[in-house]
TORSE-877609 format. One record per residue (C-alpha): residue number from 1; x, y, z. Coordinates in nm, 3 decimals. Example, Ala and Ser with C-alpha at 12.3 -4.5 7.8 and 13.67 -1.06 7.14 Angstrom:
     n         u         v         w
     1     1.230    -0.450     0.780
     2     1.367    -0.106     0.714
This chain:
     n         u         v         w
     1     9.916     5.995     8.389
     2     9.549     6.156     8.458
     3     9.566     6.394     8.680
     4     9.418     6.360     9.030
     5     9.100     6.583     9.127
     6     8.946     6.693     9.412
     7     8.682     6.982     9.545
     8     8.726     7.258     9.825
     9     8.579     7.586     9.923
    10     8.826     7.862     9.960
    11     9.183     7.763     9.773
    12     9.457     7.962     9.900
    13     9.804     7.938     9.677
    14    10.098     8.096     9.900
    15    10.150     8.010    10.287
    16    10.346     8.317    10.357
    17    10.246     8.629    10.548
    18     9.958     8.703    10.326
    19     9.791     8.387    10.256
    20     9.834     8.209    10.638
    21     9.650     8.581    10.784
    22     9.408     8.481    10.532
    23     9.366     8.154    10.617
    24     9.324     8.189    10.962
    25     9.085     8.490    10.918
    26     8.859     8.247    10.749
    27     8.926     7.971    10.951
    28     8.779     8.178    11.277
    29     8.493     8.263    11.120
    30     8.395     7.877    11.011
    31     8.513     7.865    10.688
    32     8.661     7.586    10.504
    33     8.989     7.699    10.343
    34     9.278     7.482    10.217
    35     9.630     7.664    10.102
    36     9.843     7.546     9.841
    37    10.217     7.602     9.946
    38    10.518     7.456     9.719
    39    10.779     7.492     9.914
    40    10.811     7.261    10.224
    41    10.822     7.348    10.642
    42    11.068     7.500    10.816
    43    11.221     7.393    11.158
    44    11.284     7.674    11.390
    45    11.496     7.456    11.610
    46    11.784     7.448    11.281
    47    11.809     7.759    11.239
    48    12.165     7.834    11.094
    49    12.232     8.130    11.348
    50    12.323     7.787    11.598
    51    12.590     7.696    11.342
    52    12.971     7.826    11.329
    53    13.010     7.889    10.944
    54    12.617     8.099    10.941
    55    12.803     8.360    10.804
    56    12.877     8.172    10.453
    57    12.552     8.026    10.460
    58    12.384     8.320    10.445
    59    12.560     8.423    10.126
    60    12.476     8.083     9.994
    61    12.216     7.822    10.045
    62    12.040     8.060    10.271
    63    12.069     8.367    10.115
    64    11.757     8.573    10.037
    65    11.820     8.572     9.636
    66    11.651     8.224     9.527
    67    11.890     8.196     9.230
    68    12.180     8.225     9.423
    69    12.016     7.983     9.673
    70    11.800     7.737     9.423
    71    11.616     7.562     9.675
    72    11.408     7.304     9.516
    73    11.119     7.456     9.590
    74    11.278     7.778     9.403
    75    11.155     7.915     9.040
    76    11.378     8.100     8.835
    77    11.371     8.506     8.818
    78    11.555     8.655     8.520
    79    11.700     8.930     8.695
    80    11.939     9.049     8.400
    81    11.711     9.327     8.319
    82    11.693     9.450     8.689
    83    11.920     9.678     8.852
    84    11.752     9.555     9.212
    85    11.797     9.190     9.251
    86    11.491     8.959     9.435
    87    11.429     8.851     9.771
    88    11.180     8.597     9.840
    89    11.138     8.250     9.960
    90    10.912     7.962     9.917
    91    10.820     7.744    10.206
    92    10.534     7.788    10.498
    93    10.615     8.122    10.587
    94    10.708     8.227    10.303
    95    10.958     8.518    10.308
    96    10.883     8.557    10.686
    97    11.158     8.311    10.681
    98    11.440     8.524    10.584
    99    11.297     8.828    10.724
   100    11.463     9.093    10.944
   101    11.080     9.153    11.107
   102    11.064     9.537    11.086
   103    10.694     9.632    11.069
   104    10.638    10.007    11.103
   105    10.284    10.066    10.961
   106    10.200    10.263    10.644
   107    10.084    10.632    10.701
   108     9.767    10.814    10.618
   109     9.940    11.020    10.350
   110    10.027    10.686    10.165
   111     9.665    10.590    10.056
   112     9.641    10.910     9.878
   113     9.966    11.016     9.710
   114     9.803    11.116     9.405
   115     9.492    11.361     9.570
   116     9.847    11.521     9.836
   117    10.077    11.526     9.540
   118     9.976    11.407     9.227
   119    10.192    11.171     9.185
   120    10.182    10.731     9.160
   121     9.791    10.620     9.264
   122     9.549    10.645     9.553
   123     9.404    10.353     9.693
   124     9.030    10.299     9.690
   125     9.085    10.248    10.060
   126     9.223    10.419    10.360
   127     9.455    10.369    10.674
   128     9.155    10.364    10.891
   129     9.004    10.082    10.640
   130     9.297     9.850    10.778
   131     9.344    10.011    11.140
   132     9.159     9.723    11.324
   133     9.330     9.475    11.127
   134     9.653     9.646    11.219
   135     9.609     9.580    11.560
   136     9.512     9.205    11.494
   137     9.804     9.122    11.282
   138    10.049     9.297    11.587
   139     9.862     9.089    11.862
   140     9.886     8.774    11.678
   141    10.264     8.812    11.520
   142    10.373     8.985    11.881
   143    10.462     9.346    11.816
   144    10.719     9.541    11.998
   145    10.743     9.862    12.011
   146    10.653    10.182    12.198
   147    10.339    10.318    12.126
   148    10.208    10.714    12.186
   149    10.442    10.827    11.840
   150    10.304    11.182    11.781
   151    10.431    11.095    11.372
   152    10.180    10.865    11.338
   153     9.814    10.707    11.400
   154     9.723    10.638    11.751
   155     9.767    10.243    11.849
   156     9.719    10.040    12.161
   157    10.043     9.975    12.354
   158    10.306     9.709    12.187
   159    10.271     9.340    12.329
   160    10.674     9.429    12.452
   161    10.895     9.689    12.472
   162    11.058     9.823    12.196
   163    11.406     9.589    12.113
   164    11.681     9.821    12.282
   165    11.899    10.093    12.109
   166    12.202     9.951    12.175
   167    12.553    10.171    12.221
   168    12.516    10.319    11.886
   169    12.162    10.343    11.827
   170    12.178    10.593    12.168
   171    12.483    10.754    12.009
   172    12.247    10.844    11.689
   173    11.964    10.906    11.920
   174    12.112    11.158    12.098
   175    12.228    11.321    11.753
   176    11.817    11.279    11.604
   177    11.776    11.507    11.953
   178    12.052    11.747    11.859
   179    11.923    11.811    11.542
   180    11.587    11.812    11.592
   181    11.470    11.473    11.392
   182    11.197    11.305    11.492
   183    11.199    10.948    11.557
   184    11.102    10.674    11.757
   185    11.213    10.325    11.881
   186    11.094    10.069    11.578
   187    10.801     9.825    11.600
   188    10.924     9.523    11.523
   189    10.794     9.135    11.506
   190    11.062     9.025    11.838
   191    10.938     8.953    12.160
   192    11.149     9.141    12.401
   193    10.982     8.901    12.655
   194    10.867     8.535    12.641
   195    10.582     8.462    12.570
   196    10.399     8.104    12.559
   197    10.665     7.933    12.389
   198    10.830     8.182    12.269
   199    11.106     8.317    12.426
   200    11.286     8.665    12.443
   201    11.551     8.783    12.186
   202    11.884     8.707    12.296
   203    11.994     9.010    12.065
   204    12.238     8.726    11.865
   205    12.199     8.916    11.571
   206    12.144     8.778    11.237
   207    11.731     8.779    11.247
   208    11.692     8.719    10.877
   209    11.836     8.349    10.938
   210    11.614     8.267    11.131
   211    11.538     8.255    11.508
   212    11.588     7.920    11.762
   213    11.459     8.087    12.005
   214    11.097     8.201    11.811
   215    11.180     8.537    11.971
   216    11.158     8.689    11.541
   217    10.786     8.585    11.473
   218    10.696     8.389    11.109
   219    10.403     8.344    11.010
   220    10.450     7.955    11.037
   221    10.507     8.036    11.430
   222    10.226     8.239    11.470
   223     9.908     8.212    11.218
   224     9.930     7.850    11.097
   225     9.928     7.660    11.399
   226     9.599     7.826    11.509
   227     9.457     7.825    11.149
   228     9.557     7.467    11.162
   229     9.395     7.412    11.497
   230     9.095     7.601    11.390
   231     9.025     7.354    11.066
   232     9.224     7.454    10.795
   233     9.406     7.290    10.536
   234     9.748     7.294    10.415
   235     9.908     7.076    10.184
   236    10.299     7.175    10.138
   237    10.506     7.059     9.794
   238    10.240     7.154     9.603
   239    10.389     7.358     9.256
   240    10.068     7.547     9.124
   241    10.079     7.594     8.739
   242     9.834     7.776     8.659
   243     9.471     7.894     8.754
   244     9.165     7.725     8.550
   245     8.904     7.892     8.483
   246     8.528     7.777     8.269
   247     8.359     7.888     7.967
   248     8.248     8.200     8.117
   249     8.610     8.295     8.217
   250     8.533     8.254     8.570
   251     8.780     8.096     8.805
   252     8.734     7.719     8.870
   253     9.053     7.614     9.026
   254     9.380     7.482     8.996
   255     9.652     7.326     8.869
   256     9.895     7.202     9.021
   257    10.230     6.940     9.042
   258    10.333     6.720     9.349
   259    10.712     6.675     9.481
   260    10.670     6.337     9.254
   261    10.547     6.451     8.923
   262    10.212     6.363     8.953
   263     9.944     6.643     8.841
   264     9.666     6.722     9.045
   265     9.332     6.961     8.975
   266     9.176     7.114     9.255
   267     8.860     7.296     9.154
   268     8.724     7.544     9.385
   269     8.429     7.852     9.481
   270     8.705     8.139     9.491
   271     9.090     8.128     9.422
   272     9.272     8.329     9.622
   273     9.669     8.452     9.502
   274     9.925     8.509     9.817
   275    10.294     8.426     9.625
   276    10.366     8.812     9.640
   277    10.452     9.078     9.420
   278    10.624     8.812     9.156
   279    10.477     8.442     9.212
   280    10.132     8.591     9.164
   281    10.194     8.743     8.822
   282    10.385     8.508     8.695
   283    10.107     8.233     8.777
   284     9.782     8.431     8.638
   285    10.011     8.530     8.323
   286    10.055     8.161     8.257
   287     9.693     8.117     8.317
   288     9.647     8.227     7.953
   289     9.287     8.122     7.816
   290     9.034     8.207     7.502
   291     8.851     8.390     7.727
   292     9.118     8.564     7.895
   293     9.423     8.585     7.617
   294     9.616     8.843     7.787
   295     9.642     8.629     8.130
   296     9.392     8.561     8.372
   297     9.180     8.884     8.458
   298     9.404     9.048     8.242
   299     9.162     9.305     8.068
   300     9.286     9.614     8.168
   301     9.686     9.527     8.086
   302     9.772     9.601     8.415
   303     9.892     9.260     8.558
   304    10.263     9.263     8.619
   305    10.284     9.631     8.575
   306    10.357     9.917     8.822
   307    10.617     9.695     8.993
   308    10.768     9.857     9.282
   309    11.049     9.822     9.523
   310    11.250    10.047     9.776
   311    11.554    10.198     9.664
   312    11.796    10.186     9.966
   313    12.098    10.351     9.972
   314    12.342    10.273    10.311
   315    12.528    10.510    10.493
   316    12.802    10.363    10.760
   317    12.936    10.557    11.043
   318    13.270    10.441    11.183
   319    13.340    10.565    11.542
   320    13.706    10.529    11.771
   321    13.523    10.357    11.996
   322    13.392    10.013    12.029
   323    12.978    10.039    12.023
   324    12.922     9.671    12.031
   325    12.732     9.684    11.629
   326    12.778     9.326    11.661
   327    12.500     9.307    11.925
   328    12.119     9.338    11.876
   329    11.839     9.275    11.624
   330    12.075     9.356    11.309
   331    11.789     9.561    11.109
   332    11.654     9.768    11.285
   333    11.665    10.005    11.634
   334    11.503    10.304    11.551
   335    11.300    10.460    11.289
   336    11.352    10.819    11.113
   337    11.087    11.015    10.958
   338    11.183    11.351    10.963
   339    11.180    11.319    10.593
   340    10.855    11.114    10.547
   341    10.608    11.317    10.386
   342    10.614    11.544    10.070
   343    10.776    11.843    10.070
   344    10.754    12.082     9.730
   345    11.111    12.309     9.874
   346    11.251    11.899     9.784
   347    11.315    11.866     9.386
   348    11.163    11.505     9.437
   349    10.800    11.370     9.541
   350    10.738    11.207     9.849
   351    10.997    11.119    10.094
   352    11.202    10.853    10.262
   353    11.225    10.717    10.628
   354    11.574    10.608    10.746
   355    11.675    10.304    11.047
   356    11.968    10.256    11.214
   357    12.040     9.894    11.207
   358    12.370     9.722    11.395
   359    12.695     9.620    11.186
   360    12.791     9.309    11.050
   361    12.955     8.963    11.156
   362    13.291     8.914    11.126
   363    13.292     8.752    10.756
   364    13.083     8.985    10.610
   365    13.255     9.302    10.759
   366    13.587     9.113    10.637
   367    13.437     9.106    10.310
   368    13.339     9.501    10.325
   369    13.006     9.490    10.485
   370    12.731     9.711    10.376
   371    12.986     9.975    10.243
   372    13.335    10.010    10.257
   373    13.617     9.827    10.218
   374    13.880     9.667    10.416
   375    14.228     9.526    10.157
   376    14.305     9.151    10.173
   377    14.692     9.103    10.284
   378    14.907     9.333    10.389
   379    14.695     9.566    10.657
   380    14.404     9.345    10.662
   381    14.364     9.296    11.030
   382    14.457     9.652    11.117
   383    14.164     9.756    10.890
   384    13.930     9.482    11.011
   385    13.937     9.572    11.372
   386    13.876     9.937    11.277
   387    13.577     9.814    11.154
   388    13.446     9.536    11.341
   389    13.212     9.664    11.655
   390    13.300    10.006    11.581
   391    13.021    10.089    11.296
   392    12.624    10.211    11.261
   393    12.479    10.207    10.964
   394    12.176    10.410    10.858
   395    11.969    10.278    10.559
   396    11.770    10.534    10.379
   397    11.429    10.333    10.238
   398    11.333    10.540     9.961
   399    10.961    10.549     9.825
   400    10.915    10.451     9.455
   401    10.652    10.541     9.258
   402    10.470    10.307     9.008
   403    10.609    10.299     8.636
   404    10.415    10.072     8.415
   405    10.736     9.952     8.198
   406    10.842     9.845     8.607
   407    10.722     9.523     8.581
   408    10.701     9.133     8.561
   409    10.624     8.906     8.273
   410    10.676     8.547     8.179
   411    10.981     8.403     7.986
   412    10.896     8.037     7.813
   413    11.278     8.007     7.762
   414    11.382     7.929     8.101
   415    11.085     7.715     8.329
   416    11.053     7.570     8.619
   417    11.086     7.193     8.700
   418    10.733     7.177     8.665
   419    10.725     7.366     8.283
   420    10.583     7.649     8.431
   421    10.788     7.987     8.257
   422    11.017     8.216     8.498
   423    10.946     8.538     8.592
   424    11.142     8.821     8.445
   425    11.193     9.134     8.642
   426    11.249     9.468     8.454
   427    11.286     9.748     8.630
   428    11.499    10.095     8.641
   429    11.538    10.366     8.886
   430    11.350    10.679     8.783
   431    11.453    11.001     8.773
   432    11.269    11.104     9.149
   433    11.457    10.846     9.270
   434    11.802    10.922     9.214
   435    11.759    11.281     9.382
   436    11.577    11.115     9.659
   437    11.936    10.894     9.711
   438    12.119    11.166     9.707
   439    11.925    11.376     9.947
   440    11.871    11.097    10.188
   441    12.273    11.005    10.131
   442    12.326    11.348    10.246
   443    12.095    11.335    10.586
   444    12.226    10.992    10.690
   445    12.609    11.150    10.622
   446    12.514    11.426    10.874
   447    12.359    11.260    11.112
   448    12.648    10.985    11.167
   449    12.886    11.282    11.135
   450    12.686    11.440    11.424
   451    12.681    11.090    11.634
   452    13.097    11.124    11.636
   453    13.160    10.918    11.342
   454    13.518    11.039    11.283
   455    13.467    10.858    10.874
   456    13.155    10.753    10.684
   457    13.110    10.507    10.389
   458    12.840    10.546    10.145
   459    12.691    10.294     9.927
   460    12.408    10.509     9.694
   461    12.263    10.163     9.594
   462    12.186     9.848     9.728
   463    12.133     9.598     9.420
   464    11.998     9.306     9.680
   465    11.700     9.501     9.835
   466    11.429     9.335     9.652
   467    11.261     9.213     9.886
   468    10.952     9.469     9.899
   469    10.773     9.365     9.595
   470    10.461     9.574     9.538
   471    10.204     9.716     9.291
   472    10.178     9.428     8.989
   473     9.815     9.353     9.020
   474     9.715     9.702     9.211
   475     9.389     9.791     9.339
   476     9.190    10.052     9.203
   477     8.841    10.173     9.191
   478     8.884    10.203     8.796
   479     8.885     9.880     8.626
   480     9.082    10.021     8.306
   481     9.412    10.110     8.534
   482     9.383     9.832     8.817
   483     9.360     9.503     8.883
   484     9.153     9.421     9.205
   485     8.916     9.628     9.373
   486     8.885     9.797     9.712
   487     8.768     9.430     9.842
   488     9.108     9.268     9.663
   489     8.859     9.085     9.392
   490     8.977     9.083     9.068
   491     8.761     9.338     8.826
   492     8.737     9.051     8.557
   493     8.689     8.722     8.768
   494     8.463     8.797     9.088
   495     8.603     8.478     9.263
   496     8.904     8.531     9.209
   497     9.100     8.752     9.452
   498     9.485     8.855     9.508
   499     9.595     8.941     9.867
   500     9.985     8.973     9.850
   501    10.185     9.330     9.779
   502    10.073     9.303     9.432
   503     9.772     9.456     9.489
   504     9.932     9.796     9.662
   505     9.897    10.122     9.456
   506    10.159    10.291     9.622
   507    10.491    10.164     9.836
   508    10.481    10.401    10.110
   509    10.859    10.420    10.266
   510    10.814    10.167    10.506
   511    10.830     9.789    10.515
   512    10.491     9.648    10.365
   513    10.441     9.292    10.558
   514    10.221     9.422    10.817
   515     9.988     9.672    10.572
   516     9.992     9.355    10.327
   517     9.857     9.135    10.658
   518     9.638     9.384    10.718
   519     9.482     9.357    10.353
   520     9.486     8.994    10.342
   521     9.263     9.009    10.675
   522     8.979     9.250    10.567
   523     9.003     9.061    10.247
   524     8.885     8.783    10.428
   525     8.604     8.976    10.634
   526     8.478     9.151    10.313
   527     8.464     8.779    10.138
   528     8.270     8.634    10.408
   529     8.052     8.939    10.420
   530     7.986     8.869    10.038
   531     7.820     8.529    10.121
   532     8.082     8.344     9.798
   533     8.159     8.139    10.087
């Protein structure tokens, strides 16, 4: 069957956080823009949190892993040689879907890790580059938080109060006092108050499942319905194969495969990749060409490389009391960054932030929640109320540094539905990392001790944290050790560009969605600028 063609201006491929800031960026200013997305729309109204047996969905068809879930929008990830397991998920809204909405915002420091302390690579850009498009991306998701922390940047006052502490988030908070730790009340994507439509959190608990009430903002709640309104286009169910590109090796378009089977080639000015630190790599290494042998852009060997994630080891406090860690946002309460930045008395490079985020549900903390464990049988319910209510758990989000044999390439053994070749994750924890777990083991340990924590459980590894993919088509001034340059255009193809976490040269210790929103929207204002569209 011939495939079926058409023409636009600006092709997005990805409708998640990344690609609909994008969109609507462009849409605002007049552009024409149509996204490719192919996985389908998501109904805020179903979420599973509504549902009596959540619990075992969320290990199952709705966990974050997409080959434990297999969606049919899913593509395979060989994971086998990966000792942190993915977290992503196709649809509109991509992983803002099965997000926990924690959005603290890189730091200075992190654009120039290598100049501080010569370590990873320095961006070609700076914190003050994406400030202004910081404070778009939190009016238009609906940031809370309280602003005037003397840790970091300046920022205008949250849209709503911080989500609240909680009994044991004031418990640690009055320990981070006692020991002289500074923190500060998280920023986070929940409305503490309605707004429009929206209404307030409920505090119900399990945010990554969704949110009935649109109190956890996704991008398909907040950016597509006014890049919709403003013009653009979105087509859904639409399995992009690879990117096409003309005798001159510049991009032309793509290709792509409906819910039915039937191919379709949309040719456009500029490409632009949003299917983060994975999908994008895996699509421009299948975009193999004679003019571009090693995968699309591919000159400088650096696409797929450099992959990064966050190493997060848990630390759970359990206290005689009940402190309600059933209640609440269940990710986040408060942020820790005592032990942010570098510090050379350390025997590691950079530095870690910890959160205090609420306990479990009562299946999962029957099943030995984040770390310990609770015997089946015989002095099973003795244990389990022990446990249930009575725990806080600090999460230590360590820093990684790019490793070029960290990384994601294409495996024709295993495809898609559509033919298109998995993605294979490799990666391994370096050497700075492991001492950074065990230091940041240690901190969380005192700090829960010092809360009144009469036992703690650690867990030194998290194997299902990888959902921060970053650095596998990195920017870079030099176009013989990046990818895309300080304007997110690829060195090799000028129209094409890559907006997702791929394109960060370092990982901070913080939670990338609203730095990579940040990107995607100066992206857009340096395109336009440009005149290619």
């Amino acid at each position: 069957m011939a495939a079926l063609r058409d023409e636009v201006n600006v092709l997005v491929v990805g409708a998640g956080a990344a690609g609909a800031a994008f969109t609507w960026r462009l849409a605002s200013m007049g552009v024409a823009v149509t996204c490719l997305e192919q996985g389908e729309w998501q109904s805020p109204e179903s979420s599973l949190t509504a549902l009596e047996n959540w619990e075992s969905k969320r290990l199952r068809e709705r966990s974050p892993n997409p080959n434990i879930r297999r969606n049919a929008a899913d593509y395979p990830i060989l994971d086998d040689t990966s000792i942190i397991k993915p977290a992503i998920f196709n649809g509109v809204g991509g992983s803002t879907i099965l997000w926990s909405a924690h959005t603290p915002r890189f730091r200075p420091s992190d654009f120039r890790v290598k100049s501080l302390d010569g370590v990873g690579a320095d961006w070609p850009i700076s914190y003050w580059d994406l400030a202004e498009y910081y404070e778009i991306n939190d009016e238009i998701m609906g940031t809370s938080g309280q602003h005037g922390d003397p840790g970091n940047p300046p920022r205008t006052p949250r849209t709503t109060p911080p989500v609240p502490l909680g009994l044991a988030g004031s418990r640690i908070a009055d320990a981070l006092n006692d020991l002289k730790w500074h923190w500060w009340p998280s920023d986070g994507n929940i409305l503490t108050l309605d707004r429009g439509s929206r209404k307030a959190c409920n505090g119900c608990g399990p945010c990554e499942m969704g949110c009935a009430n649109g109190a956890r903002a996704s991008v398909d709640i907040t950016y597509w319905p006014e890049a919709l309104a403003l013009g653009a286009e979105l087509r859904t169910g639409a399995t992009v194969r690879r990117v096409l590109v003309d005798a001159t090796g510049r991009a032309t378009g793509v290709e792509w495969i409906d819910p039915t089977g039937q191919e379709h080639v949309t040719h456009a000015n500029v490409v632009v990749m949003a299917c983060n630190g994975v999908g994008t790599p895996r699509i421009l290494l299948n975009s193999v060409s004679k003019e571009h042998p090693r995968g699309l852009g591919n000159s400088s060997d650096q696409l797929g490389r450099n992959l990064m994630l966050h190493p997060i080891p848990v630390v759970t406090g359990v206290f005689d009391e009940d402190v309600q860690s059933w209640s609440g946002n269940d990710a986040f309460a408060l942020l820790i960054q005592e032990f942010y930045e570098n510090d050379e008395s350390r025997d590691f490079k950079r530095g870690y932030e910890m959160q205090v985020t609420r306990g479990q549900g009562p299946l999962v903390t029957a099943l030995g929640g984040f770390s310990h464990d609770i015997p089946w049988g015989l002095g099973h319910h003795e244990a389990f109320e022990k446990f249930f209510g009575h725990v806080a758990t600090v999460a230590v989000t360590c820093e990684d540094l790019p490793h070029p044999n960290n990384r994601v390439t294409i495996d024709p053994s295993v495809t898609d539905r559509c033919g298109v070749p998995a993605a294979r994750m490799s990666y391994e924890l370096e050497e700075n990392s492991k001492k950074m777990i065990k230091h940041g083991v240690k901190s969380a340990t005192a700090l829960l001790v010092k809360a009144g924590a009469r036992e703690t459980h650690a867990k030194p590894f998290a194997p299902s944290a990888g959902f921060h993919l970053m650095g596998t088509a990195r920017m870079g001034s030099n176009p013989k050790d990046s990818f895309v340059n300080q304007a997110c255009r690829s060195h090799d193809v000028p129209n094409l560009l890559v907006i997702d976490g791929s394109v960060f040269a370092s990982a901070g210790a913080v939670n990338p969605t609203p730095t990579l929103q940040a990107v995607a929207l100066r992206a857009a204002d340096l395109l336009r600028e440009d005149a290619l569209v």
